[in-house]
N, C-alpha and C positions, 0 to 999 in steps of 0.2 A: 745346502738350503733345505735339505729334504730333515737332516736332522734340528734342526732350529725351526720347523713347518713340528714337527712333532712336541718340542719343546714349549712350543707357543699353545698350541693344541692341551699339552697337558695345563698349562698355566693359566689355560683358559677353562678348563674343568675345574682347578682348585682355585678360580675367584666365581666362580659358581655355586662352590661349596662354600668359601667364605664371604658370598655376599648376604646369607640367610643372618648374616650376625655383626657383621662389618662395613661401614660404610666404604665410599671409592674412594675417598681422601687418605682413612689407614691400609685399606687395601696397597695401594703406588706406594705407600710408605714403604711398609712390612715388604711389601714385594720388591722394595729399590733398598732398603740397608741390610736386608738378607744378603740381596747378593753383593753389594760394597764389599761386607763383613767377608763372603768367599773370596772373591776377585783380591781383597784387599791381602789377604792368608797369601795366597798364593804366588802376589807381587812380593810379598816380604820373606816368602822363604826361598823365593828363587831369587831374591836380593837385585829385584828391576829396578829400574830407576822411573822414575815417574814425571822427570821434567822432558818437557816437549819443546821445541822450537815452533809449531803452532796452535800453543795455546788458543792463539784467540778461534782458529777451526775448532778445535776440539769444545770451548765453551757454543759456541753458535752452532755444533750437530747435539749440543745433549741441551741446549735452553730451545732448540727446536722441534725435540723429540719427547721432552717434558711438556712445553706445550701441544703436542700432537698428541700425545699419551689423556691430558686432562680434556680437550676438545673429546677424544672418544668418550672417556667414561661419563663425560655432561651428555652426551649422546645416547650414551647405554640406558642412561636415569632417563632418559624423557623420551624414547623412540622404543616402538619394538626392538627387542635383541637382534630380529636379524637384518632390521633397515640401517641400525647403528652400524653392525658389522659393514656390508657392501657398500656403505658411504666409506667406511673407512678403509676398504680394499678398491676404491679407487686410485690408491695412490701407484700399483702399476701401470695405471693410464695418465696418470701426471708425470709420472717419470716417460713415458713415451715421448712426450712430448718436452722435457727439460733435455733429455740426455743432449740433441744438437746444441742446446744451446748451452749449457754448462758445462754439459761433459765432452763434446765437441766429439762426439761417437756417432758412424751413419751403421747400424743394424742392419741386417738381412731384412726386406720387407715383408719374407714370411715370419718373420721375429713379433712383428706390430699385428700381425695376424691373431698368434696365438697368445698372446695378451688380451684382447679382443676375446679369441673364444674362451680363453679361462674365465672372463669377468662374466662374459652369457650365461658360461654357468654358474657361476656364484648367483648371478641376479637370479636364475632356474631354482634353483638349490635353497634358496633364504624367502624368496618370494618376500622382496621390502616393499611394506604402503607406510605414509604416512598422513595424516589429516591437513589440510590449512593450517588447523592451529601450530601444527606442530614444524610451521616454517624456518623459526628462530633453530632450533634444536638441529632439524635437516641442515639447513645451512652450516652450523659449527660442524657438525659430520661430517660434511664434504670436506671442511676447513681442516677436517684430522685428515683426509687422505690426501691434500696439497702438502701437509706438514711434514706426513712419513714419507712422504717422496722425496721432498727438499732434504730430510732427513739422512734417507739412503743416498742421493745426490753427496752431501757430504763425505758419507762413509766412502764410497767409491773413491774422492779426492782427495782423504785423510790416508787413503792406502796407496794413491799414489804419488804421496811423498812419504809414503816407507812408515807412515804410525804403525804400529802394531795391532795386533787386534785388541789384547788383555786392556793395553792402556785407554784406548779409544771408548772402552764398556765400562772399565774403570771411573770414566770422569762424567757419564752418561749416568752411573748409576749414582754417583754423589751428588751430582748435581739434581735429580730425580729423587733424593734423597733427602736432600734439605731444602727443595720447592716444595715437595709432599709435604714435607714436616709442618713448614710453612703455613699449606693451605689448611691441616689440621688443627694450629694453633690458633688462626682468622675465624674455623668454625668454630671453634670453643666460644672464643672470647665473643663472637658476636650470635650465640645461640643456637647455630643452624644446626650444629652438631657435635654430640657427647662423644669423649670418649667410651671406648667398650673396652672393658676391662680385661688382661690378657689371665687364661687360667693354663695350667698342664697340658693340656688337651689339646691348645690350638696348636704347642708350639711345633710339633710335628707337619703340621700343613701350612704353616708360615713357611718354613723351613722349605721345605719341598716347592711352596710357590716360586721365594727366593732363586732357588738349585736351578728349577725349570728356564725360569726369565732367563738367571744370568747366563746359564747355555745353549740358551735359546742365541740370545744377543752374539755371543759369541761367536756361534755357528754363523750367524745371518750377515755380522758382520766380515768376516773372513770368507761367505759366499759374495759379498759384495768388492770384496778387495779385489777379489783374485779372478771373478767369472766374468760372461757377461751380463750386463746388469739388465735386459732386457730379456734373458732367458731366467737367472734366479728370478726374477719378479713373477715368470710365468709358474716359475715351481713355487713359488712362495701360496699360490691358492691352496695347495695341498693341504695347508695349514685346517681348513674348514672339512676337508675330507677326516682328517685324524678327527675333528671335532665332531662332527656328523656322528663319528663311528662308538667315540665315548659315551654319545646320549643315547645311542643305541644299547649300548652293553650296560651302562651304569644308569641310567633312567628309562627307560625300557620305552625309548621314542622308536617310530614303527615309519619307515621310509615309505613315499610314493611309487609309481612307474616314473613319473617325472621327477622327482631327487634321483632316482637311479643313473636318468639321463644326465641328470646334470651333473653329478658325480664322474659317467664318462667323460662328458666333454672336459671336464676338468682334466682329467688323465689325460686324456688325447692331446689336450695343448700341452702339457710336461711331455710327453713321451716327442713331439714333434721339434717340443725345442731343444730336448736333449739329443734327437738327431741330426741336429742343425748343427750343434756343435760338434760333433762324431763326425759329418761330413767335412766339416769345416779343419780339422786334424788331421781327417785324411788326407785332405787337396795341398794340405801344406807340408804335410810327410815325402 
């Protein structure tokens, strides 16, 4: 999780850099048939096979995570940057609360704890407001952190009936691939918005958008197969620490005493849930 936290992180730096030029509609494009185009390389030279016996899982975690994916970025456009983010990293505390009941998993209750102190400090860390008007917009944000939870809820049940990981990000990304497309064509054809022309220059950072997502995905899904999903969720904040760190070095953004805190508390709940598992290895060794 920790590498798929830095993944996201950098992917969240290069739609930073390409949203100065690119709307969010080619952004989820560029950033879902980039990595198709990898994932895709490397099913066909490892000669995988790409038929699943649950299809219909595999379409309902990537038509659920496309819609999760477009509620955020309608979020990002109409909310400050960091209100859109902690609406949408709410979805470790939807998942707290899904796991009994779909995932039929009872966690440690120091587990719901540091869930809990992760999000204190995101909320520390981002300082989200948003105005009345902008209740419509708040709302669908929350609606993206129900979505990547139901999402990860998936992944967790697609790994245990043995999906793989390549294929599960595979079908995530085509599907994300040809919704984007989609929503780019709807904006053409009814005005909202032009395409931008692609030159030399970009395609270096498409690319690397692509790279980042699709191992990002990869990573997060193969922490969700295999871990528990209540502690990757608590490492998954880390994601806004790498983030923190980028705007620091490459925009020369200048931390509080209280980002710092909230920075700890972030660590403290990774370091506590990673002991929890540590303990938990040992009582069974």
């Amino acid at each position: 999780m920790l590498i798929a936290a830095l993944g996201f992180a950098i992917m969240g730096a290069l739609v930073k850099v390409g949203a100065t030029k690119f709307s969010s509609a080619e952004l989820v494009f560029y950033r879902s048939i980039f990595g198709l185009i990898g994932i895709y390389a490397y099913i066909f030279a490892k000669k995988l096979p790409l038929k699943t016996p649950v299809m219909v899982k595999q379409m309902s975690r990537a038509l659920i995570g496309l819609a999760s994916l477009a509620l955020f970025f309608y979020a990002i456009a109409h909310l400050p940057l960091a209100t859109a983010i902690t609406l949408n990293y709410t979805s470790a505390l939807f998942l707290a609360i899904l796991m009994p009941l779909m995932l039929h998993e009872k966690p440690k209750k120091i587990l719901y704890g540091t869930v809990l102190l992760g999000f204190i400090g995101i909320v520390l860390l981002l300082k989200p407001h948003f105005s009345s008007q902008q209740m419509l917009a708040g709302s669908l944000g929350l609606l993206s952190g129900i979505g990547a939870a139901l999402a990860y809820v998936h992944v967790k049940q697609l790994g245990k009936l043995n999906e793989p990981d390549w294929r599960t990000v595979y079908y995530f990304t085509l599907v994300s691939t040809i919704g984007s497309g989609a929503w780019m064509l709807v904006s053409q054809l009814f005005g909202l918005q032009g395409f931008v022309t692609l030159t030399w220059h970009d395609i270096p950072m498409l690319l690397s958008l692509g790279a980042s997502a699709t191992i990002a995905q990869l990573a997060m899904t193969r922490a969700y197969r295999t871990g528990s999903t209540l502690i990757v969720a608590s490492l998954a904040y880390t994601t806004v620490i790498f983030a923190t760190v980028f705007g620091v070095i490459f925009w020369q953004e200048s931390l509080s005493l209280s980002e710092y805190l909230a920075i700890g508390l972030i660590i403290i709940s990774g370091i506590i849930s990673a002991n929890t598992t540590n303990n938990a290895s040992q009582t069974t060794k």
